[in-house]
C-alpha positions as CSV (number, residue, x, y, z in Angstrom):
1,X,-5.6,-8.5,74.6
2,X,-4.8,-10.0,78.2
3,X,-2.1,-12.3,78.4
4,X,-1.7,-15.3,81.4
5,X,1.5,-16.9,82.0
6,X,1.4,-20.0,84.6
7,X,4.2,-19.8,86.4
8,X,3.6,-21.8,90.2
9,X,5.5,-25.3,89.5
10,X,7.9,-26.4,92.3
11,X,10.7,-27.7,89.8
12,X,11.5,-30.4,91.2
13,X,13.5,-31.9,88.1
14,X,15.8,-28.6,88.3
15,X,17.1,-28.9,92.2
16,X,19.5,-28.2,93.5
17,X,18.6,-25.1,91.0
18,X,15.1,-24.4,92.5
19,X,15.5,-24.7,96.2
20,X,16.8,-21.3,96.2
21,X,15.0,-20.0,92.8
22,X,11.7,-20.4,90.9
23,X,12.4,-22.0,87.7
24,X,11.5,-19.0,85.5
25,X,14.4,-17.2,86.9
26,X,17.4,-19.7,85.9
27,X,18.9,-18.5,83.3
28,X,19.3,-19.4,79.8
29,X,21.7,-18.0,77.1
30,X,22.5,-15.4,79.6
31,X,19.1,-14.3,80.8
32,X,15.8,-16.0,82.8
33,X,13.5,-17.9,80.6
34,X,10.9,-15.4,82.0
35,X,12.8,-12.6,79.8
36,X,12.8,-15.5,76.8
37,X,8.9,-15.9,77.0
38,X,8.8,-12.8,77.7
39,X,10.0,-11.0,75.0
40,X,7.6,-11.8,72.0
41,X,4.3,-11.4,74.4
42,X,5.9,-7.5,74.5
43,X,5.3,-7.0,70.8
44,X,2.0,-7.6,70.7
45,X,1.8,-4.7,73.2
46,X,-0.6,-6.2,75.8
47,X,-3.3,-4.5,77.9
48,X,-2.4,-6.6,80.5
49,X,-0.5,-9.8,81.8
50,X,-1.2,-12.1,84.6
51,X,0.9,-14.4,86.1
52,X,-0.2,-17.3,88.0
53,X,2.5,-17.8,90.3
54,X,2.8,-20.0,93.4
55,X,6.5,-21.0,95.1
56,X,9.0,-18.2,95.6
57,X,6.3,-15.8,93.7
58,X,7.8,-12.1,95.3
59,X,11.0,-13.2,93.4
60,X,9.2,-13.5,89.6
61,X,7.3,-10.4,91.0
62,X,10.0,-8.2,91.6
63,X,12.1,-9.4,88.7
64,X,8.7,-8.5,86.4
65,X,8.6,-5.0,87.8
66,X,12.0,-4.2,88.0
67,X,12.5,-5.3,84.2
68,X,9.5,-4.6,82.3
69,X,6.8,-1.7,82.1
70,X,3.7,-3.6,81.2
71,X,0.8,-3.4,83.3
72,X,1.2,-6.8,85.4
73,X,-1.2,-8.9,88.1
74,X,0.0,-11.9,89.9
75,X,-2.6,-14.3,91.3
76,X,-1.4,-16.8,93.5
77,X,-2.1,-20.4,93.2
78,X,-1.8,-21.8,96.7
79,X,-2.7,-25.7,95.7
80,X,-1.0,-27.4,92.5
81,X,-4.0,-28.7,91.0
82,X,-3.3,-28.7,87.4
83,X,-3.5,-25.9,85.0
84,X,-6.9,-25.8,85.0
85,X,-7.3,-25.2,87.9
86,X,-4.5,-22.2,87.4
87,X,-5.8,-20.9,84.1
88,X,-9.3,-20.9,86.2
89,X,-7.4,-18.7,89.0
90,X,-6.4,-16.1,86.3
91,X,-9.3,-15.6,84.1
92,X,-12.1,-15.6,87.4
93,X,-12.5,-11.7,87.2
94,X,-12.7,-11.7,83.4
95,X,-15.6,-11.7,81.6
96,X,-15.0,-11.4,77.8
97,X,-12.1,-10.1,75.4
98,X,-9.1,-11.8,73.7
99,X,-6.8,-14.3,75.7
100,X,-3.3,-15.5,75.4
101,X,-1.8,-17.9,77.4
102,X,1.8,-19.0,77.7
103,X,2.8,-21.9,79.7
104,X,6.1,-20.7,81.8
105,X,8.2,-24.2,81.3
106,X,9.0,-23.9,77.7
107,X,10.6,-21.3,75.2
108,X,8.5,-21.4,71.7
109,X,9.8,-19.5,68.6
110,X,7.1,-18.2,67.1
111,X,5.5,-14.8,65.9
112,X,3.0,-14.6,68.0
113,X,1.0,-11.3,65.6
114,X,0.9,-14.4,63.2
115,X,0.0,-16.9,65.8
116,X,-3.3,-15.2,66.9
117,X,-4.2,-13.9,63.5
118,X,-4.8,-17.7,62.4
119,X,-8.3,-18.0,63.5
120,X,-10.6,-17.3,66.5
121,X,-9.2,-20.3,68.6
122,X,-5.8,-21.3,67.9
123,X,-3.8,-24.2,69.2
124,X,0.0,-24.2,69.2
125,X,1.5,-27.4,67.8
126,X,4.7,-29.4,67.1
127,X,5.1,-33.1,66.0
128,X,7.2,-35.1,68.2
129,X,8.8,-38.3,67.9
130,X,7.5,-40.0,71.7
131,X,3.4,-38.4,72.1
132,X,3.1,-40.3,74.9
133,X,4.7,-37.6,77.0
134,X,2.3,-34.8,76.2
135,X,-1.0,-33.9,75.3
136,X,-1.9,-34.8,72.1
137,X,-3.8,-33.4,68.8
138,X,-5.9,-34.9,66.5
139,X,-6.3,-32.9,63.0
140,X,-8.6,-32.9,60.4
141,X,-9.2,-30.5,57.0
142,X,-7.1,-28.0,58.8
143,X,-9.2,-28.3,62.2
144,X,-8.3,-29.8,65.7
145,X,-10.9,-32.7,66.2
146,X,-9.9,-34.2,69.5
147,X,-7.5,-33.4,72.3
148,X,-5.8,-36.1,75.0
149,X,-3.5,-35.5,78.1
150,X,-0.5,-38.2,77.6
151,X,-2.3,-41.2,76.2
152,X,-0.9,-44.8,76.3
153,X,-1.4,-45.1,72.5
154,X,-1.3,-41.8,70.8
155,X,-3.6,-41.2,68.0
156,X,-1.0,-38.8,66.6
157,X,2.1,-37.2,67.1
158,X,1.0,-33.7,67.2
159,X,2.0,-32.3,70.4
160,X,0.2,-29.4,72.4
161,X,3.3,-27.2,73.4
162,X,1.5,-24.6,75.5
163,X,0.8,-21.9,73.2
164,X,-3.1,-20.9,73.2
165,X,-5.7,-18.1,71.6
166,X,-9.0,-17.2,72.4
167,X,-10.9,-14.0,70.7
168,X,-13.2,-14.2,73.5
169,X,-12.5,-15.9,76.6
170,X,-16.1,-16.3,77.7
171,X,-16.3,-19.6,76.3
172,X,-12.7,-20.8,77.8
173,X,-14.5,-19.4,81.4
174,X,-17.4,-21.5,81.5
175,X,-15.9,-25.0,80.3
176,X,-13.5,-24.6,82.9
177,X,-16.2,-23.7,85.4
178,X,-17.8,-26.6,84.2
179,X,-14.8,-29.6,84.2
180,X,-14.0,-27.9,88.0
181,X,-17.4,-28.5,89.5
182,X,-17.5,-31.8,87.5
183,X,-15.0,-32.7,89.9
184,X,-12.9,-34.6,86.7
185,X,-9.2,-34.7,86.7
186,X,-6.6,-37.0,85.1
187,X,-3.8,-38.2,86.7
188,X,-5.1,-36.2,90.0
189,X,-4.8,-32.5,88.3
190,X,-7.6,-30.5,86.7
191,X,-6.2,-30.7,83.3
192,X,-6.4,-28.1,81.0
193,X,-6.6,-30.3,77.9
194,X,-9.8,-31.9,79.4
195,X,-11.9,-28.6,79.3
196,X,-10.4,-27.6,75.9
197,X,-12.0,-31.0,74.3
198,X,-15.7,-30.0,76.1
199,X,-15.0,-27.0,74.1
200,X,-14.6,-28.2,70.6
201,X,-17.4,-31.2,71.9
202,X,-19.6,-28.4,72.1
203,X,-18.6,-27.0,68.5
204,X,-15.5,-24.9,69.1
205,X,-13.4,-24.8,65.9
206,X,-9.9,-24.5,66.6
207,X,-7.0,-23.7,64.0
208,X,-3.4,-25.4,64.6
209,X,-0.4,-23.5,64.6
210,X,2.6,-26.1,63.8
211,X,5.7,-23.5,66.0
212,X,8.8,-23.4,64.5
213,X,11.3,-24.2,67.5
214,X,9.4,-25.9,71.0
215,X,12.6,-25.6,73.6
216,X,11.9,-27.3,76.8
217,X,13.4,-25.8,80.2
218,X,12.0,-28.6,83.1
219,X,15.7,-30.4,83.5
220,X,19.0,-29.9,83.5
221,X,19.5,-31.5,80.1
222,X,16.9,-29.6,78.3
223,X,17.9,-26.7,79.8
224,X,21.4,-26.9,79.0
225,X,19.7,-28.3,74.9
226,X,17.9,-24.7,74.9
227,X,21.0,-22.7,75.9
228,X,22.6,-24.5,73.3
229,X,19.9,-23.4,70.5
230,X,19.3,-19.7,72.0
231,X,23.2,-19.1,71.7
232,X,23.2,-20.2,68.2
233,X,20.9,-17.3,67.7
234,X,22.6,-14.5,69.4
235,X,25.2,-12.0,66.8
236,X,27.8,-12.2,69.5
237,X,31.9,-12.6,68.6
238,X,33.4,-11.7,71.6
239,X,37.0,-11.4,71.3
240,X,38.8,-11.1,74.5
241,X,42.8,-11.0,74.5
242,X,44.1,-14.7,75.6
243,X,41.0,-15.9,75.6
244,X,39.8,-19.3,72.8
245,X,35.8,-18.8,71.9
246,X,34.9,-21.7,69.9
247,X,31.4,-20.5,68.9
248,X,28.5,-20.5,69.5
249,X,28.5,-18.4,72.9
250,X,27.4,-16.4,75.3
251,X,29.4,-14.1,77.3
252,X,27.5,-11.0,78.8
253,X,29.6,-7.1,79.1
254,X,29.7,-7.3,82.2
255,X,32.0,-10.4,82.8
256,X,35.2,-11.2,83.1
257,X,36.8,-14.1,81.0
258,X,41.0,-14.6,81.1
259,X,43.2,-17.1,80.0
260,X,40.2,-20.0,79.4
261,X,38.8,-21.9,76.3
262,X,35.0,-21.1,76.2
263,X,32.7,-22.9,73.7
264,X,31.1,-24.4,72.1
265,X,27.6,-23.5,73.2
266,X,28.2,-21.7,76.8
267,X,26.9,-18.8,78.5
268,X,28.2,-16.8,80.9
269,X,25.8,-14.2,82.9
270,X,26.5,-10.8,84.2
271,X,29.2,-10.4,87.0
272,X,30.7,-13.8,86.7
273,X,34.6,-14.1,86.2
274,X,36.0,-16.9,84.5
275,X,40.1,-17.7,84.6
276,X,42.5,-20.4,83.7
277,X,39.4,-22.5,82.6
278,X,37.7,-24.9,80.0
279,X,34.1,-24.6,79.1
280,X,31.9,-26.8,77.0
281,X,28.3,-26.9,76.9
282,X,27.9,-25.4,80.0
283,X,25.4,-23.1,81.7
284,X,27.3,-20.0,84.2
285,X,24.7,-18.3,86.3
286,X,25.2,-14.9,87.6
287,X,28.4,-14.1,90.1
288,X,29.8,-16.8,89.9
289,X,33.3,-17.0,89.8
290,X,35.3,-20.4,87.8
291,X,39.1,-20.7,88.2
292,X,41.4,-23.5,87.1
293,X,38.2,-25.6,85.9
294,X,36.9,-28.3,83.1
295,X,33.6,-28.1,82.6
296,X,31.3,-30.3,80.1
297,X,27.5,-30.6,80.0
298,X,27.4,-28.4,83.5
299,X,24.8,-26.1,84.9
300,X,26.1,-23.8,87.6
301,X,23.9,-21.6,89.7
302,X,24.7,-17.7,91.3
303,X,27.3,-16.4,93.3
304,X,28.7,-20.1,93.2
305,X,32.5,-20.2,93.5
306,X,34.0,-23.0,91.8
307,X,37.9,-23.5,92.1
308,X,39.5,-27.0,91.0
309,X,39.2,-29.7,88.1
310,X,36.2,-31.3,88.5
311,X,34.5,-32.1,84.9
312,X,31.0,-32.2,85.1
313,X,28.6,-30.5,87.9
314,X,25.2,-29.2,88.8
315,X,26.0,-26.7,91.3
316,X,23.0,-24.4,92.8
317,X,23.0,-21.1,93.7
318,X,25.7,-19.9,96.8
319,X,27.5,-23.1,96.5
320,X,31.2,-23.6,96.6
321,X,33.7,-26.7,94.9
322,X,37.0,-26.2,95.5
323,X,39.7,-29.2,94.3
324,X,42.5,-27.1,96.2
């Protein structure tokens, strides 16, 4: 099985974040959402994976390499047109075999042996209270009838969340070849929803897969909600002398906490120190160094220095705050 993982967005809802770093490389709960996504895709021991990258590309490259020993290719997506027109980048020099692909903005719990033993065409799902804001599913009798990018008025509340199967990717090749040349695209992007619905218009049966946990990572509140649930599901009690955890939390080894109330749901990443300081809800990239702080609902970058009492910040990577 080949795996492809579109990873070439800007973030432009993450800056300051992303002027310095592509989005798969913030971290969450202590680690990038790459390693999140990641991890699952590992089990199913892969024959290969291909990311689509685009802005800041070397960086994912060299973070892949460095950090994982699966055979890896990274095509590079020089125009933002869509995932379409990505997933159309990725798959050109394949002819047939089993696909996955795993969009790169959004964490899914989710075995994904079960996932593509479901059927021969599976489509991740998850009901959601506003469909307006994603593509849509229509189900019938246990089948996917009809598929739409954002509508105005949703049909149902069945969201697509990014999570996709093919047993033979032949038939994923052509309709794509077929919407590009058609020169169709919604909202100015070759959408990859539109060539999924020419394939079940010309008979493609595919199975829904209702996910367990869909954790977005696109802005700095979501981002800050997912650190919140991945932290919840980490077996870690750190006990540090004069130091308050309020759990759940994250604090990596290799980090220094003193004197500080940390928690609830906060992660600290490798190398950062923390003193004299109060942490809540907060994200603590890697390096970074906190003294006499409060910080609520904050995302902070790496090798920031913040030193003061300011309450709430977004703070990008090599910044500095100081109150003094």
């Amino acid at each position: 099985m080949k795996v492809v993982i579109p990873v070439a967005g800007v973030g432009t809802r993450l800056r300051p974040h992303t002027y310095s770093m592509p989005k798969p490389l913030l971290h969450v709960a202590g680690r990038p959402i790459v390693a999140h996504l990641l991890d699952p895709v590992v089990k199913l021991n892969p024959e290969e994976v291909i990311f689509v990258t685009g802005f800041r590309g070397p960086q994912i490259e060299r973070y892949v390499r460095e950090n994982f020993t699966f055979k890896a290719k990274f095509v590079r997506q020089d125009e933002l047109l869509g995932l379409g027109y990505a997933l159309n980048l990725a798959i050109a020099n394949l002819d047939h075999g089993e696909l996955l692909v795993v969009l790169g903005d959004t964490i899914v719990d989710c075995d994904l042996s079960k996932f593509v033993a479901a059927g021969d065409y599976v489509l991740g799902v998850r009901k959601v209270e506003d469909p307006r804001r994603f593509g849509i599913a229509d189900i019938k009798d246990g089948r996917v009838t009809r598929l739409e990018e954002k509508p105005a008025e949703p049909t149902s509340d069945m969201a697509i969340i990014g999570l996709y199967y093919f047993r033979d990717l032949a038939q994923l090749k052509d309709a794509l070849d077929t919407h590009i040349r058609s020169g169709k695209k919604t909202r100015g992007e070759i959408q990859f929803t539109d060539a999924l619905q020419h394939m079940i218009q010309q008979g493609i049966s595919f199975v829904p897969y209702e996910v367990d946990g869909w954790y977005d990572c696109g802005k700095r509140e979501t981002l800050l909600s997912t650190n919140k649930h991945l932290v919840a599901t980490i077996d870690q009690r750190p006990e540090k002398p004069g130091v308050v955890v309020v759990p759940p939390v994250y604090i990596h080894p290799d980090s220094i906490v003193e004197s500080s109330v940390i928690g609830p749901n906060v992660s600290i990443s490798a190398g950062s120190e923390v003193r004299r300081s109060i942490i809540r809800n907060s994200i603590i990239g890697a390096n970074t160094t906190v003294e006499n702080m409060v910080l609520t609902d904050s995302l902070v970058g790496h090798d920031a220095n913040l030193l003061g009492t300011v309450q709430t910040v977004n703070v990008g990577d090599s910044s500095e705050i100081s109150g003094e």
